[in-house]
C-alpha positions as CSV (number, residue, x, y, z in Angstrom):
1,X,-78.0,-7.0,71.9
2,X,-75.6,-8.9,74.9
3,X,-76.7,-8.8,78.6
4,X,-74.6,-5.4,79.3
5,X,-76.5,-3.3,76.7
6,X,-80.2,-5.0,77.6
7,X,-79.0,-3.8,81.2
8,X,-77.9,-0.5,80.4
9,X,-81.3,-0.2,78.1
10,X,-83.1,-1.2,81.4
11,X,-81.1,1.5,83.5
12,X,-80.7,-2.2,85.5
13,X,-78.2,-3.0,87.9
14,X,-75.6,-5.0,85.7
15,X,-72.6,-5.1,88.3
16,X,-75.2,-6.3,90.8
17,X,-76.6,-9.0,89.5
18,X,-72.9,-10.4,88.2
19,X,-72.1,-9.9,92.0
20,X,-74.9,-12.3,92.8
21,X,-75.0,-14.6,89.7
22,X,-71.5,-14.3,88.9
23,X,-72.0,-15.9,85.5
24,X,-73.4,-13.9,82.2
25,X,-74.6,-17.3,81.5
26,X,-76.8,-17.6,84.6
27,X,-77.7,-14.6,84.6
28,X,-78.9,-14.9,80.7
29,X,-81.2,-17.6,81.7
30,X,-83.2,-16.5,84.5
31,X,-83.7,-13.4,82.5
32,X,-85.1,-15.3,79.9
33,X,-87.3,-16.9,82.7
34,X,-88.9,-13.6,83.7
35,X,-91.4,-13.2,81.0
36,X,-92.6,-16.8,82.0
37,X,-93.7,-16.0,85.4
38,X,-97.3,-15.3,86.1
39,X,-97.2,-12.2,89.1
40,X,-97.5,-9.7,86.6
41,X,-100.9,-11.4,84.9
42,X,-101.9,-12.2,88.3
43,X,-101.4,-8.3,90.0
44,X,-103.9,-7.4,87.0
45,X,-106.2,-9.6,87.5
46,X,-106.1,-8.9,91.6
47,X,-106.3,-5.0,91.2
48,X,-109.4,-5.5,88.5
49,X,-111.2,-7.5,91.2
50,X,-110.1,-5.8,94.6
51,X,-108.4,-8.2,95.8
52,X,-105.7,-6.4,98.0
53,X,-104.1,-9.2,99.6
54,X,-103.8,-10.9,96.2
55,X,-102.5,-7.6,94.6
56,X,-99.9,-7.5,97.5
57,X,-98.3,-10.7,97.0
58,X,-98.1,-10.6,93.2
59,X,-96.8,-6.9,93.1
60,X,-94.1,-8.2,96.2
61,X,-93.0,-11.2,93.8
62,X,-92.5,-8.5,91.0
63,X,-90.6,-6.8,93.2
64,X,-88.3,-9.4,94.7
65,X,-87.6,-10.8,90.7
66,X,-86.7,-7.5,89.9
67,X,-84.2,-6.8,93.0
68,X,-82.7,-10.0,92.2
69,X,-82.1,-9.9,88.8
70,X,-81.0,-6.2,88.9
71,X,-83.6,-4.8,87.3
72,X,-83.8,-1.2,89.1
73,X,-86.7,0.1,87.1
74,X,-89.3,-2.4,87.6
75,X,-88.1,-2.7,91.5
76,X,-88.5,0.8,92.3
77,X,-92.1,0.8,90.5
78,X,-93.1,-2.1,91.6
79,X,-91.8,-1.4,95.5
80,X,-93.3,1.5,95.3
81,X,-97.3,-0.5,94.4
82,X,-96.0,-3.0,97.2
83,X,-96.0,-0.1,100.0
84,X,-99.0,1.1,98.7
85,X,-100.5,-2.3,99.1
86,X,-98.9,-3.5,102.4
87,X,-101.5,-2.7,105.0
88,X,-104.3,-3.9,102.6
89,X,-107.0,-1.8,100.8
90,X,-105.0,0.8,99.4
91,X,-105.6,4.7,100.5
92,X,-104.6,5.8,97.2
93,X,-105.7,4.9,93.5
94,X,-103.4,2.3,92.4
95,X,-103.8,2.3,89.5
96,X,-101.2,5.4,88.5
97,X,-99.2,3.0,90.0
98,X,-99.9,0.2,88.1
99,X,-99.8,1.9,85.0
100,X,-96.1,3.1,85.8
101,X,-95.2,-1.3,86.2
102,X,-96.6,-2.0,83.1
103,X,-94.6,0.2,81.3
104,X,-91.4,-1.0,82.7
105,X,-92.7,-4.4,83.0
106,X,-93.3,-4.1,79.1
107,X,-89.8,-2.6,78.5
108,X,-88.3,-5.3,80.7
109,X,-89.8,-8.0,78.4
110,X,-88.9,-6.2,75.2
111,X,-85.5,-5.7,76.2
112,X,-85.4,-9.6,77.2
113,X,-86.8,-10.5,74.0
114,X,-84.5,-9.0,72.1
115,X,-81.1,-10.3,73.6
116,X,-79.0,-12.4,71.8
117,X,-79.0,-16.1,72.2
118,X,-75.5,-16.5,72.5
């Protein structure tokens, strides 16, 4: 698939992140970059252990990836954990939360994986 379809697949922000990239090409490789980084491996292993303003950072970093690379699913899921998180132990169960990142953080990497390499 190109980077228009993986974006529509995604219900991402394609326009946006052209806007701020302004190069298919650019934007290609950073998305290619995302399953490398660590925050989502890192929020799991925070949350399991309670560590709040572990959780906090890594689900923020999520976030922030997201926004910038236009990917509008995992932002809003993610942004919505980070609020949750913000003034440190959480009053709610996070974990419904969580459960609703990993899905789209698991979409997101699918979709990734299966763009083409042109």
């Amino acid at each position: 698939m190109d980077l228009k379809e993986c974006y529509a697949r995604l219900e991402g922000d394609y326009a946006g992140v052209m806007g701020r990239l302004r190069q298919e090409e650019r934007v290609a490789k950073f998305l290619r970059l995302f399953p490398q980084d660590e925050n989502f491996a890192l929020l799991t292993q925070a949350l399991e252990g309670q560590d709040w303003p572990l959780a906090f950072r890594a689900v923020h970093s999520i976030k922030g990836v997201a926004l910038t690379l236009g990917l509008t699913r995992l932002a809003n899921s993610s942004g919505q954990l980070t609020e949750v998180l913000r003034p440190g132990a959480p009053t709610q169960d996070p974990w419904p939360l969580y459960r609703a990142i990993q899905e789209d953080y698991n979409k997101t990497v699918a979709a990734i994986g299966g763009l083409d390499n042109g």
